[in-house]
N, C-alpha and C positions, 0 to 999 in steps of 0.2 A: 653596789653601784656598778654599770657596766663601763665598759670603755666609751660607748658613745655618751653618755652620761657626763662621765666623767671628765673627757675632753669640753664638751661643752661646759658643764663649769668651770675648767680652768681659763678656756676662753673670754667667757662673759665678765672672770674676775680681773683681766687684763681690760676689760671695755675695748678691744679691739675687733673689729669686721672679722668676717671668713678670713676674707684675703690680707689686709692689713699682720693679720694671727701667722697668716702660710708664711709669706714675704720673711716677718720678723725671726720665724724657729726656720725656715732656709729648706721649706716642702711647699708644696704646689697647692692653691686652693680645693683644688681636687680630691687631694690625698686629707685632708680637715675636715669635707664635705661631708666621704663618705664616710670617716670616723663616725661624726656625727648621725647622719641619717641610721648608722649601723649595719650599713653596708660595702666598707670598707677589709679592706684584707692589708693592713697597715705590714710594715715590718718595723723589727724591731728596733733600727736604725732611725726610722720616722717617728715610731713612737718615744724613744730617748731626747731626740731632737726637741719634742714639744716638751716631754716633762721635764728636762733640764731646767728650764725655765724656774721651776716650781725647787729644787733639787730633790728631783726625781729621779729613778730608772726603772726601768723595767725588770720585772721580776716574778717568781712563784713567790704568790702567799695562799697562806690555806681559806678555803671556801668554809661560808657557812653553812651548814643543814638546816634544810627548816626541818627535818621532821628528828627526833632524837632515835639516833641511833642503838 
């Protein structure tokens, strides 16, 4: 799942708007938009901000391969 992916389900699981979502995690509608669309360039301060929510943070985890290595 990517980040924009991802953001928007946690969004949709709150039933809150764009903006409603921005307001409540204390980032700009703007900065949700383009998580979303997947054209944002988040930091990691904004991305903490929203997944606290969830108790989340941000971090490395490892990727999967599709092809076996």
């Amino acid at each position: 799942m990517s980040i924009a992916e991802a953001m928007k389900a946690m969004r949709k699981m709150t039933g809150l708007t764009q903006q409603e979502f921005a307001t409540h995690r204390g980032v700009s509608r703007r900065v949700i938009q383009d998580i979303e669309r997947g054209t944002g360039n988040p930091t990691v301060e904004s991305l903490n901000n929203v997944a606290k929510l969830f108790g989340l943070q941000v971090g490395f985890v490892p990727m999967r391969r599709k092809d076996p290595v």
